[in-house]
C-alpha positions in Angstrom: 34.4 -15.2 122.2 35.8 -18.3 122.4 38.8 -17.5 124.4 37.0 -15.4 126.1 34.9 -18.4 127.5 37.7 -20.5 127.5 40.2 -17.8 129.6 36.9 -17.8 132.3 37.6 -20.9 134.0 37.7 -20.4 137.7 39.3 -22.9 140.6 38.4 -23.7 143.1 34.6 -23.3 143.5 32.8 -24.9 146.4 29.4 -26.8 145.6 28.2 -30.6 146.9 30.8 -30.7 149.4 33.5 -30.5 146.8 36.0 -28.3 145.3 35.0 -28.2 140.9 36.4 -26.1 138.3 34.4 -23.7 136.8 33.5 -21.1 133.8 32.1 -18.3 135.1 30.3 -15.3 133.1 33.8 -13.4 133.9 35.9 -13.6 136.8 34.9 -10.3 138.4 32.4 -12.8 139.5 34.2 -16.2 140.5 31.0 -18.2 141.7 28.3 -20.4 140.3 25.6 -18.5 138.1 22.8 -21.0 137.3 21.1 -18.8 133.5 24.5 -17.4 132.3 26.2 -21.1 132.6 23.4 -22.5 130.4 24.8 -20.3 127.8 28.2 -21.1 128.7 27.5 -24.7 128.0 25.8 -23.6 124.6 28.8 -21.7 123.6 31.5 -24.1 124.6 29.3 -26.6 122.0 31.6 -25.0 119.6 34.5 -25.0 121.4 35.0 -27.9 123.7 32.3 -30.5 123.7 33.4 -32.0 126.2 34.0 -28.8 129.1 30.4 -28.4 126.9 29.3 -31.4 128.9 30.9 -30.8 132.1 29.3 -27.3 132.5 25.8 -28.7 131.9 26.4 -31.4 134.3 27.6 -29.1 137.1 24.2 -27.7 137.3 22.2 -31.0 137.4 21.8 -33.2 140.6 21.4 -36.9 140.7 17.5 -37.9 140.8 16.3 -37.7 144.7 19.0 -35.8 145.8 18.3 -34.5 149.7 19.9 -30.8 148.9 18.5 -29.1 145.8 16.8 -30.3 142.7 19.3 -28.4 140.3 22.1 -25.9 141.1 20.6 -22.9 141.8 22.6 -19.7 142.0 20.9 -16.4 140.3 18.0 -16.1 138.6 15.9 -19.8 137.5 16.5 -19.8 134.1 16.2 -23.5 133.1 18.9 -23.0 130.0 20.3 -26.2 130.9 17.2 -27.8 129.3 17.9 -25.8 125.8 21.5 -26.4 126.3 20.6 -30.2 126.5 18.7 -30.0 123.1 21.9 -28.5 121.5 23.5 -31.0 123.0 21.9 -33.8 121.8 20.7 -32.9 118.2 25.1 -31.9 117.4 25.8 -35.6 119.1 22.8 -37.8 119.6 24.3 -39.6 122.0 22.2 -41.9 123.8 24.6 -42.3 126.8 24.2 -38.6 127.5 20.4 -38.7 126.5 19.9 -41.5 129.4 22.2 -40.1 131.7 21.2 -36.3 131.2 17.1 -36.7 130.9 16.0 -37.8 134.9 18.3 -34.8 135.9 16.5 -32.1 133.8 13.3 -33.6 134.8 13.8 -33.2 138.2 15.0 -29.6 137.3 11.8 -29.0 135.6 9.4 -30.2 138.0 10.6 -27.9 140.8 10.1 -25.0 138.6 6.7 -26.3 137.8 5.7 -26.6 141.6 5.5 -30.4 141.4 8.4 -31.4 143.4 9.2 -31.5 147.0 9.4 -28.3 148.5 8.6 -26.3 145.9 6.5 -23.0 146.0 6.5 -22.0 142.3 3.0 -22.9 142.0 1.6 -21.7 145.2 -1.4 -19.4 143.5 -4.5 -20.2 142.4 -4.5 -19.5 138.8 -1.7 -22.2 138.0 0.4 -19.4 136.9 4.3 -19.5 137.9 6.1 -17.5 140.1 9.8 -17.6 141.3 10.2 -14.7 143.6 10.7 -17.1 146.8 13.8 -18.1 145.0 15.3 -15.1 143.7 14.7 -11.5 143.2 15.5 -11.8 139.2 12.5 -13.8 137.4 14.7 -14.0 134.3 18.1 -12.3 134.6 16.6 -8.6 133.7 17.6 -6.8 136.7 15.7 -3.5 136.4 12.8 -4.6 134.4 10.6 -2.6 135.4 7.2 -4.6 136.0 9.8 -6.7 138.3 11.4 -3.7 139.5 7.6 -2.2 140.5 6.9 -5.9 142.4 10.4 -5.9 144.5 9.1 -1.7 145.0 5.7 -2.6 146.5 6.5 -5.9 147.7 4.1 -7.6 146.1 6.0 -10.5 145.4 3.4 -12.8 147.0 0.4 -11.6 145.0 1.8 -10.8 141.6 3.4 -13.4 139.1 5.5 -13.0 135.8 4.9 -14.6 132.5 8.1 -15.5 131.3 8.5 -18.2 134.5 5.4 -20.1 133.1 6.3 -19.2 129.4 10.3 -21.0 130.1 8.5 -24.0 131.6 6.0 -24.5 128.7 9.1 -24.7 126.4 11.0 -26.9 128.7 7.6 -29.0 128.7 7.5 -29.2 125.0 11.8 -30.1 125.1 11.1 -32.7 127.4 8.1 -34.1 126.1 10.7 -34.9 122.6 13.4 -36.4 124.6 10.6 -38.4 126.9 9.7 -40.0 123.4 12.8 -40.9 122.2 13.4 -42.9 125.3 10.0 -45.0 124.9 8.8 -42.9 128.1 5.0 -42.9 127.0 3.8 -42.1 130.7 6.3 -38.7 131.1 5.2 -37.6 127.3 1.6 -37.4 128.9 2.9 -36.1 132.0 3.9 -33.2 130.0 1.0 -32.7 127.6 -0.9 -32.1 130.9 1.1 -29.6 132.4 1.4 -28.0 129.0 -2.5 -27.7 128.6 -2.8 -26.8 131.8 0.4 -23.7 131.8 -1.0 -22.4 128.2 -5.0 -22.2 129.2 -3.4 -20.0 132.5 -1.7 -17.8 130.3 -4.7 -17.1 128.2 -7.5 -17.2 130.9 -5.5 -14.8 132.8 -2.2 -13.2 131.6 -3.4 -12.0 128.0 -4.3 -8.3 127.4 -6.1 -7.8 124.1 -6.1 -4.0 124.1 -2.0 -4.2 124.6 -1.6 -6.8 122.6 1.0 -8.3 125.0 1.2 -10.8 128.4 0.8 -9.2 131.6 1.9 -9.7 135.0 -1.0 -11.1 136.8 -2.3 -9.5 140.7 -3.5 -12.1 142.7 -6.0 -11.6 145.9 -5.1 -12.9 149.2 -6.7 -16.4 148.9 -4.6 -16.5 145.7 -7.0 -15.6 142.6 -6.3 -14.2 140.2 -8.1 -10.4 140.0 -6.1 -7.9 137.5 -3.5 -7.3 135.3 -0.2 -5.0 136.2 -0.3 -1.2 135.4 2.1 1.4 134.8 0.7 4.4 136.7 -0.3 6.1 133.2 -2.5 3.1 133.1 -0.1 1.2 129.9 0.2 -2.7 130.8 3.5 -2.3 132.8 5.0 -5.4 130.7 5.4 -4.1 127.9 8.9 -6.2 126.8 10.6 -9.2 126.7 8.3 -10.7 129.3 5.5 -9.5 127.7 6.2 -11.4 124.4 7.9 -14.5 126.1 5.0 -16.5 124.8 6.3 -16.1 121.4 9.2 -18.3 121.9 7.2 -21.0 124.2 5.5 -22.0 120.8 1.8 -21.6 122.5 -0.1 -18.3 121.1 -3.0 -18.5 119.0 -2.2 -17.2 115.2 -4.0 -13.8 116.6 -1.8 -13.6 119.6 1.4 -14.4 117.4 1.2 -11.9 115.1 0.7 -9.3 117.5 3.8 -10.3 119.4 5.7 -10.5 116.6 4.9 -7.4 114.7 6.6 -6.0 118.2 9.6 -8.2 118.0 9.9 -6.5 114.6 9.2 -3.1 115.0 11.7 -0.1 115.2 8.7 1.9 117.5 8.8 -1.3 120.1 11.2 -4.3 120.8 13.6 -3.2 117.1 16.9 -1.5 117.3 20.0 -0.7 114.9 21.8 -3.6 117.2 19.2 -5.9 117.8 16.1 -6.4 120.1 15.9 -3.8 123.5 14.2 -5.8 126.6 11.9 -3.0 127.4 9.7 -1.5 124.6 10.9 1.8 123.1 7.2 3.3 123.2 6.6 2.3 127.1 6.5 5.2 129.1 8.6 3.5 131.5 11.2 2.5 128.7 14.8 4.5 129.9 17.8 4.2 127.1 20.5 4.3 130.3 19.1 1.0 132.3 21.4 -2.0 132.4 18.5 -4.2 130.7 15.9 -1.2 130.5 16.8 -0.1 127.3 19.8 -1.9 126.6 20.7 -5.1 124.0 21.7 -8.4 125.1 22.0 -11.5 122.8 20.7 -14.1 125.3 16.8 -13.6 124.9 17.6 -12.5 121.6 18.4 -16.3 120.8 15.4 -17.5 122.6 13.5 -15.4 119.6 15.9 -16.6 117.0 15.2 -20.3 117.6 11.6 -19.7 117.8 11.4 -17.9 114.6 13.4 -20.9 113.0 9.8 -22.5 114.5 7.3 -20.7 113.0 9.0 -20.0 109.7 10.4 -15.9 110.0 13.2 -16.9 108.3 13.8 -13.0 107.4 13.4 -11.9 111.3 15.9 -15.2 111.7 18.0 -14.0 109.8 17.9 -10.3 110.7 18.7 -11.2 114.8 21.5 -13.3 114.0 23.4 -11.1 111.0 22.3 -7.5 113.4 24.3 -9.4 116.7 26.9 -11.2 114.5 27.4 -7.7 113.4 27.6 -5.8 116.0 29.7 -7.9 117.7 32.3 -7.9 115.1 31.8 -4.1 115.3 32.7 -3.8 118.6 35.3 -6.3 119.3 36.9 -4.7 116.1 37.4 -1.2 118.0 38.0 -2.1 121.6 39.5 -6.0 121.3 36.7 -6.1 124.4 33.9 -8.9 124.8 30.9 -6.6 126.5 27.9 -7.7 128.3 25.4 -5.9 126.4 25.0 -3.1 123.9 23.5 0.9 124.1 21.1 1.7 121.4 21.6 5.2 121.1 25.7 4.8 120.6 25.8 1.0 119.6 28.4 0.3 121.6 29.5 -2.3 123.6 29.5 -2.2 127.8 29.3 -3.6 131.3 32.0 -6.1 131.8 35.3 -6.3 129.2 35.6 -10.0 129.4 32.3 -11.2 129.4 31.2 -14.7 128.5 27.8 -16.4 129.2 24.8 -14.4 128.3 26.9 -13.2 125.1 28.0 -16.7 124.2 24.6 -17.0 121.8 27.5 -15.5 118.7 29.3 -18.2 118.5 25.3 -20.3 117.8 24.9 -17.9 115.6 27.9 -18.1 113.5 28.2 -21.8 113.4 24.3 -21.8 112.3 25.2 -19.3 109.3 28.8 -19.8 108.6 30.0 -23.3 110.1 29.7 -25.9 106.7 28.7 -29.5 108.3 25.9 -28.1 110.6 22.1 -28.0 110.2 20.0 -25.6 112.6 16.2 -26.0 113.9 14.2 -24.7 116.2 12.8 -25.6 119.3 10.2 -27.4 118.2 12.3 -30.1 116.1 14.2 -33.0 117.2 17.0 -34.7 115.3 16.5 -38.2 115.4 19.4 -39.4 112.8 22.1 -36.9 111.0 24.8 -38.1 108.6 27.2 -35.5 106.9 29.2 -36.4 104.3 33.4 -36.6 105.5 33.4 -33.6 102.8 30.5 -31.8 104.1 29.0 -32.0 100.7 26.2 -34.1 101.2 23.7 -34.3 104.5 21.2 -37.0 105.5 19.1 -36.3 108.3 15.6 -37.7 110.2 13.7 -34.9 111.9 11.2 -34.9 114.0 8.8 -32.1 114.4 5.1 -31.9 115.4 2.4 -32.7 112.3 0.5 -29.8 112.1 0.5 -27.9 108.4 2.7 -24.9 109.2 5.8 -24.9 107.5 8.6 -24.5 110.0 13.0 -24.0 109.1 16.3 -25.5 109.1 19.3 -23.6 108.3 22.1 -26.6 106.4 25.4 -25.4 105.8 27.7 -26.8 103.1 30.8 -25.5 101.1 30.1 -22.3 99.0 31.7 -23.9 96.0 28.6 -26.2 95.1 24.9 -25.9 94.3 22.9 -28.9 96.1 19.7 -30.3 95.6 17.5 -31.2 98.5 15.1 -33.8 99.1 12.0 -33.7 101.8 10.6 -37.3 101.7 10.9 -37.6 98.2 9.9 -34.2 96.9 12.8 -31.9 95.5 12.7 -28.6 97.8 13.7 -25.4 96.4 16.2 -23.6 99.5 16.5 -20.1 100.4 20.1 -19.1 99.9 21.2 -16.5 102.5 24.9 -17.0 101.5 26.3 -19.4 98.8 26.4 -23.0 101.0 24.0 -21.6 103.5 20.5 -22.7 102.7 17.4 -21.8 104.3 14.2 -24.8 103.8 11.2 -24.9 104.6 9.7 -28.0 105.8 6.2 -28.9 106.8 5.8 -32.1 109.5 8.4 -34.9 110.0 10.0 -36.8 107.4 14.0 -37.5 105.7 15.9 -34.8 104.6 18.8 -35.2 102.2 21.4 -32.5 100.7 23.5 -34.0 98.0 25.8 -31.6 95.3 23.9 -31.3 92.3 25.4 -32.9 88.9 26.3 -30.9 86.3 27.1 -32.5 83.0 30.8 -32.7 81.9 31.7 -30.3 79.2 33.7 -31.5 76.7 37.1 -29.1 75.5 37.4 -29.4 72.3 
């Protein structure tokens, strides 16, 4: 994979009256694709920091720039904004912090209809919509409550979740980096649109009986009125749109379990090779779609790092080891980097020499197999990290919100040692998923330190 992303550079493309090189998903398509070079950027993290850099800044636009808020090309998938958290908790620079923040913020209030020409917001019910933009809400081609809107043209009336859902999350990303920078005014800025994006979501969106998010029917002075149904009368989002919630850290404890005993289920969302985007028991589920029915790792890392969050280590786990496998599978047999992968023959397809959206491996990997790294979710911010020249010992300051629920990092450290850990003060007993790979659980902020445990010196005699 890393060659792969590596061997996908493209010159010359054309954007801001200039000439830039480029990684491109693959170079059947040599042009600028606004989701998959998010993931780019993640991937190259582990790569080349600094092309790492470059792709992230390609995307972003200087703060009251006269063309476009961000580089759109695609679908509006604000990946940048998670790529930027990557960024920052492997380097904490402050350089890139400063110079990186005021370009995502612009980024984020177009999508949250609060800058310039924006129409993302243009309903009554406060719920987000990107239509105007793109045809793809998410990058899921032929999902089919999108497919159904594009059918009926209802693309004025009828609004997704995962739009809002993404710019909850982004919120919440923000909101951390707002705070490191002393920016009081923006963290409140956020909190609001965050109250305000959530209480949408529940007021309108939720469907107790399905136990999912729906796709919301406005009327023609913009209120909201319905939900979306299939024509058997099933919620017609019954998928990765459905559950997008789940990873914007904002369901109720009822609403989270529901969503996530369908992440986790082999009748729903569950497959030999990882999560499908369309629920196996929807009557509109189809196991020959190109997302309908099909595996791709990019939302599945957008579950991942939200189950980091909310403490499923196990389900964690099980997304990362199910993709790393897989992929290993697959690139085993053929030599080829795919797109996505089929359920019923769990194999690889679409495009040979794929990067982007399948990029979320090499995360993966470095979060389970990489010694010197330490992993959170979303919802945690690295304020200070020191590792050891050895790798044997980590010191680290993380901030995360203060509520009672125990939440996960992933440390890895050389397999040869057993550590002991310290959470402000009191010794914590890891998870070990492989020796060196230690799984804690951690409740509100506070100093973490790893150190090799001391074992005392036998004597030969």
């Amino acid at each position: 994979m890393a060659a792969t992303l590596l061997t996908n550079g493209v010159y010359p493309v054309y954007t801001r009256r200039s000439f830039i090189r480029h990684f491109s998903p693959g170079k059947w398509w040599d042009c600028l694709y606004t989701w998959d070079s998010g993931f780019i950027s993640l991937g190259l993290l582990d790569v080349d920091r600094t092309r790492s850099i470059d792709c992230l800044n390609a995307y972003t636009t200087p703060v009251g720039d006269q063309q476009a808020a961000f580089i759109h090309h695609g679908s509006p998938v604000p990946v940048q904004i998670y790529a930027f958290q990557e960024l920052w908790n492997r380097t904490l620079s402050q350089e890139l912090l400063r110079y990186f923040y005021p370009r995502l913020r612009q980024f984020y209030l177009f999508l949250a209809g609060r800058l310039g020409s924006s129409t993302t917001r243009a309903l009554k019910s406060n719920l987000l919509k990107t239509w105007d933009y793109f045809y793809n809400s998410a990058g899921w081609d032929d999902y089919p409550a999108q497919v159904y809107v594009h059918a009926n043209q209802l693309e004025a009336s009828v609004t997704p979740v995962v739009t809002t859902a993404h710019v909850i999350r982004s919120a919440k990303i923000l909101q951390q980096a707002a705070r490191a920078l002393g920016r009081t005014d923006d963290v409140k800025d956020y909190q609001a649109d965050i109250d305000l994006f959530v209480k949408a979501l529940n007021d309108y969106a939720w469907d107790e009986d399905a136990g999912v998010f729906s796709y919301v029917v406005h009327d023609e002075a913009g209120h909201p009125i319905d939900i979306l149904r299939h024509a058997s009368g099933q919620n017609l989002n019954l998928g990765f749109d459905g559950v997008s919630p789940f990873f914007a850290g904002m369901c109720d404890r009822a609403q989270e379990s529901r969503l996530y005993a369908r992440l986790e289920s082999a009748d729903h969302l569950w497959t030999p090779v990882g999560l499908t985007a369309v629920d196996q028991s929807a009557p509109y589920y189809r196991p020959d779609g190109y997302w309908n029915g099909m595996v791709w790792f990019a939302y599945q890392w957008f579950f991942w790092k939200a189950s980091l969050d909310l403490g499923y280590g196990d389900m964690a786990f099980r997304i990362a080891r199910t993709a790393l496998d897989t992929w290993r599978d697959e690139v085993a047999a053929t030599y080829n980097c795919f797109e996505h992968f089929v359920v019923a023959s769990r194999r690889g397809a679409g495009w040979h020499h794929f990067g982007g959206l399948s990029a979320p491996v090499l995360a993966w990997f470095h979060a389970y197999h990489q010694p010197g790294t330490l992993t959170c979710g979303f919802d945690t911010w690295i304020e200070a990290l020191q590792i050891s020249e050895d790798k044997c010992s980590l010191h680290a300051t993380l901030q995360h919100d203060l509520s009672a629920r125990p939440w996960l990092a992933i440390a890895v450290l050389p397999p040869d040692q057993e550590y002991s850990i310290d959470w402000n003060g009191q010794s914590i007993t890891p998870h070990v998923r492989y020796p060196g790979t230690l799984e804690i659980a951690l409740v509100g902020s506070g100093t973490l330190t790893i150190t090799p445990r001391r074992h005392a010196s036998r004597r030969t005699l």
